[in-house]
C-alpha positions in Angstrom: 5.1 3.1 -20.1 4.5 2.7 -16.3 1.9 4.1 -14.2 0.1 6.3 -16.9 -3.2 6.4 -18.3 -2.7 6.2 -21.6 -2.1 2.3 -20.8 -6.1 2.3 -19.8 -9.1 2.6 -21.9 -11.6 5.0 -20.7 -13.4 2.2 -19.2 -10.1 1.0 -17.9 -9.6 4.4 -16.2 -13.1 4.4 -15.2 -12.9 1.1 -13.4 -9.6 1.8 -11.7 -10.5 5.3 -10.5 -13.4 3.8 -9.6 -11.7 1.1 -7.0 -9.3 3.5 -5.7 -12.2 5.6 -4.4 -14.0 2.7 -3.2 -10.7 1.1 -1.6 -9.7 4.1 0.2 -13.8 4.8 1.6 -12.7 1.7 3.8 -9.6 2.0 5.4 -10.1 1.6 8.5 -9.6 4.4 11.4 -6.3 4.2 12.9 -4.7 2.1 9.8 -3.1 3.8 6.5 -1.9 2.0 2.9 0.3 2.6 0.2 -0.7 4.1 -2.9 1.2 1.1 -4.7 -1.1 -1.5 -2.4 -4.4 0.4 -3.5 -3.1 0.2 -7.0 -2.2 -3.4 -7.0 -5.4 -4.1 -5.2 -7.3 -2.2 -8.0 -5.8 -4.2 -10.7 -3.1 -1.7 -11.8 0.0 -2.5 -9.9 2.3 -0.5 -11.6 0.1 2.6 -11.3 0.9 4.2 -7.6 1.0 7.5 -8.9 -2.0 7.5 -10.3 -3.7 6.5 -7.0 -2.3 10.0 -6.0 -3.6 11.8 -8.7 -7.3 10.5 -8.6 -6.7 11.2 -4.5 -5.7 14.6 -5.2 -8.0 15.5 -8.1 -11.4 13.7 -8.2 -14.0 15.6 -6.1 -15.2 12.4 -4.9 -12.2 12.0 -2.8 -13.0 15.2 -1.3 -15.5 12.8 1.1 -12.7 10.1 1.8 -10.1 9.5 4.3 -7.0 10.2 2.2 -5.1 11.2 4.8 -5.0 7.6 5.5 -2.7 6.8 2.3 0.9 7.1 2.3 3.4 6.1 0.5 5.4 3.2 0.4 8.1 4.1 3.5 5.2 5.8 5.4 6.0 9.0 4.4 3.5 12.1 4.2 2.9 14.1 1.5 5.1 16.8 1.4 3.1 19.7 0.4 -0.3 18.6 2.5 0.4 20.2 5.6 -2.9 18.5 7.6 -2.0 15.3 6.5 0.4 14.1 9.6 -1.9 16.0 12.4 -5.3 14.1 10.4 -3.0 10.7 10.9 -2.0 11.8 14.7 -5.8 12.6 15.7 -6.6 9.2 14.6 -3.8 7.8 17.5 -1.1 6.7 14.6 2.3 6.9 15.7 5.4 8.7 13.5 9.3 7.3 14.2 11.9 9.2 14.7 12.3 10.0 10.7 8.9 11.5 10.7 7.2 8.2 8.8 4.3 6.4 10.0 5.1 3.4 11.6 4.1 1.1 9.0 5.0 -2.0 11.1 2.4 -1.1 13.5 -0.5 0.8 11.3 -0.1 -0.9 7.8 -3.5 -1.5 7.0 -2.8 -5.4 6.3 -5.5 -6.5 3.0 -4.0 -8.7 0.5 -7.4 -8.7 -2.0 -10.3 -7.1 -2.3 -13.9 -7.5 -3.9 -15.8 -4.9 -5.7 
């Protein structure tokens, strides 16, 4: 089954919470990523949702810049009501359909190192 953690070990689940703390603790002010591109950066490409869940449940993330994660279309999540005005105080842009303008704020990494 996709995207679930019974696919992990602990350690698996470990690791990969691990990253996707540690990948979104960089993105850069003024950029945003996908939670499928933190997954597939953190090894787990098939496991976008549980970028979200770590994001919305780990106390660590508490600290992070989550408002900088979006997903793949550039939309906002629906029930977090700061996240577009967080995204607008940082200067990035919404179209018309009320997505970011990924062409023009996609935070462009293809790897990273831990």
């Amino acid at each position: 089954m996709k995207d679930h953690a019974s696919n992990m070990s602990p350690q698996e689940a470990r690791e990969f919470q691990d990253a996707v703390l540690d990948i979104v603790s960089q993105i850069p002010k003024g950029r945003v990523t996908t939670y499928g591109n933190i997954a597939t950066l953190a090894g787990w490409p098939d496991h976008s949702r549980m970028v979200g869940h770590i994001l919305r449940y780990s106390p660590e993330a508490s600290k992070l810049p989550c408002h900088r994660v979006v997903n793949a279309v550039g939309r906002t999540a629906p029930s977090w009501l700061q996240h577009r005005p967080l995204l607008e105080a940082e200067d990035v842009h919404f179209l018309a359909n009320g997505h970011v303008d990924m062409k023009n704020y996609l935070w462009k990494i293809e790897s990273f190192t831990f």
